[in-house]
Structures are given as C-alpha cells and as structure tokens.
C-alpha positions in Angstrom: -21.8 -1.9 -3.7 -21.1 -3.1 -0.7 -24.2 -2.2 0.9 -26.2 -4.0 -2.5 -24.6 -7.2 -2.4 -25.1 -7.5 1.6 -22.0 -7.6 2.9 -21.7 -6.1 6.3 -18.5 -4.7 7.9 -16.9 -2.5 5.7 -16.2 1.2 6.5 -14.9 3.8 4.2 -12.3 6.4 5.3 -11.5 9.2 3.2 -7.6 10.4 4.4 -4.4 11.6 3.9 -2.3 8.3 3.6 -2.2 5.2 5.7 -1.0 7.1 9.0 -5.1 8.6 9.2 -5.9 8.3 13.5 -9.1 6.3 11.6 -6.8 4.0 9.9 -4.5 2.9 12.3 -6.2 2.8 15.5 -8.1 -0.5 13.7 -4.6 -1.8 12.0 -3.5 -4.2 11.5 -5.2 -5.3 8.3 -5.1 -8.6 6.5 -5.6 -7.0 3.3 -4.6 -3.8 1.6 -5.7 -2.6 -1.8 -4.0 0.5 -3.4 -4.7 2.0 -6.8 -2.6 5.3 -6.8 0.4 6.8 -8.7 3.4 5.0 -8.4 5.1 8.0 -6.9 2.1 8.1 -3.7 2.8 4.5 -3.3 6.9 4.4 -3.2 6.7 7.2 -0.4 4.0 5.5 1.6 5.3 2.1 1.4 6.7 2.5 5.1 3.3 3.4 6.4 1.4 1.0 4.5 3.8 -2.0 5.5 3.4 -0.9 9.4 -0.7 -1.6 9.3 -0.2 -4.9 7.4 -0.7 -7.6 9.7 2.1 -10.8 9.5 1.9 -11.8 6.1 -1.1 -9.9 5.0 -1.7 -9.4 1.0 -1.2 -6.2 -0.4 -2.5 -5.2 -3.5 -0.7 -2.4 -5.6 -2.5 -0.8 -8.8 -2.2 2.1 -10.7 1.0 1.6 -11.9 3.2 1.5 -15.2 5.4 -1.4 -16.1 8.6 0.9 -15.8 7.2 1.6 -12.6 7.4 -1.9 -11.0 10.6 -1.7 -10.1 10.6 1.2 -8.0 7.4 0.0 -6.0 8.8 -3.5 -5.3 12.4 -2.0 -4.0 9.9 0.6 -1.7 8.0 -2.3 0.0 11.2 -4.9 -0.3 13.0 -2.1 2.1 10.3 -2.6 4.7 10.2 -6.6 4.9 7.6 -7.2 1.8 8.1 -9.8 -0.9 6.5 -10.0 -4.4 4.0 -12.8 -5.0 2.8 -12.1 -8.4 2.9 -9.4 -11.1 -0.4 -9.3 -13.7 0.7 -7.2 -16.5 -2.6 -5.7 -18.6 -0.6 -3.9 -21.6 1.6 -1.0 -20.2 -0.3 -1.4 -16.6 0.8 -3.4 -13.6 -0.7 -4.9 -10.7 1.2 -6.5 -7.9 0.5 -8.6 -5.4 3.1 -8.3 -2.3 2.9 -10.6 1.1 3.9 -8.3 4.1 6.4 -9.9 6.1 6.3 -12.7 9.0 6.6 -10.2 11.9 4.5 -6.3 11.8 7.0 -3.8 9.9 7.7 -1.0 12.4 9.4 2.3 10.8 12.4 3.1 12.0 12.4 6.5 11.5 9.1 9.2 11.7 7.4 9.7 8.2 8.7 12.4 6.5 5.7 15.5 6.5 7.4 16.9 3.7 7.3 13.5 1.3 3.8 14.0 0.7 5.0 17.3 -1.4 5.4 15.1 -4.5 2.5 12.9 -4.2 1.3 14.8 -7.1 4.1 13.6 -9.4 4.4 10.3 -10.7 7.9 8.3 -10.9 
C-alpha cells in the first residue's frame, strides 16, 4: 500500500517482539501501532515503552473491552498515560502518549514471558 500511494520511507520487519536488533537499533519511534492479543501486549509493554520516543503515540488494537484494563495498568507501570479509548462494540482501541522522558526497563525481559503469548487475558 505503501508503495501504491507513494509514500517513501517505510520498512517492514517481521520479529519476535519489540526487542528485534532491526527494531531497536532505529528506536526511538514517534509512533507505535499494535494490533495483537491483549495478553502479547501486557507482557511487551516494557519493551514497547523503551522504543517510544518522549511522548510518542502508541496505538493499541486487538483488544476486548474487559481487556482495557489490564493493558492500560501494563503501559501505566512504564511511564504511559491514556489519551483516548474508541470502543467499536466489544473491541477496544487505545491511544496511549509515552512519557516525557525514554522509559528504560529496569529489569531484563523475561525469555520465558513470551511462553503465553499464545493465550489471551
């Protein structure tokens, strides 16, 4: 699409999670876009916060309304706040601003979190 509409600079990486050498030797990004499980999403927010530039959007999809919770509290815990909620029947979409200064992880990601990536919340 991308390519048909002319617009130039965008790449597409196919990996396992934000932490990807690909992904975040270009970070930090002004915008993310995620449309995964809610499950994925609570045990990446760490590592998606840390290649969110200063108050960079992030976009959340793919997620139940008795999901939202959960999410929010995941990137709340690393220095994200909620800008808007669009509710499409049982479906949410979120819309989080990353916080004024880069999130840095204060502890390694967890190799075994991705175990449940599967599952949904």
């Amino acid at each position: 699409n991308a390519e048909l509409n002319g617009v130039a600079g965008l790449e597409l990486i196919v990996a396992d999670g934000a932490l990807s050498d690909a992904i975040t030797a270009e970070a930090p990004y002004d915008l993310l876009i995620a449309n995964i499980l809610a499950g994925p999403l609570v045990s990446m927010a760490p590592e998606v916060a840390a290649i969110a530039a200063p108050n960079a959007t992030i976009v959340l999809a793919g997620l139940l309304e008795t999901q939202r919770a959960a999410v929010v509290e995941a990137f709340e815990a690393c220095g994200c706040a909620l800008g808007e909620v669009d509710r499409r029947g049982d479906w949410t979409i979120l819309r989080l601003t990353a916080g004024a200064e880069r999130y840095v992880p204060t502890t390694p990601p967890d190799p075994n979190g991705r175990d449940g990536w599967a599952l949904d919340i």
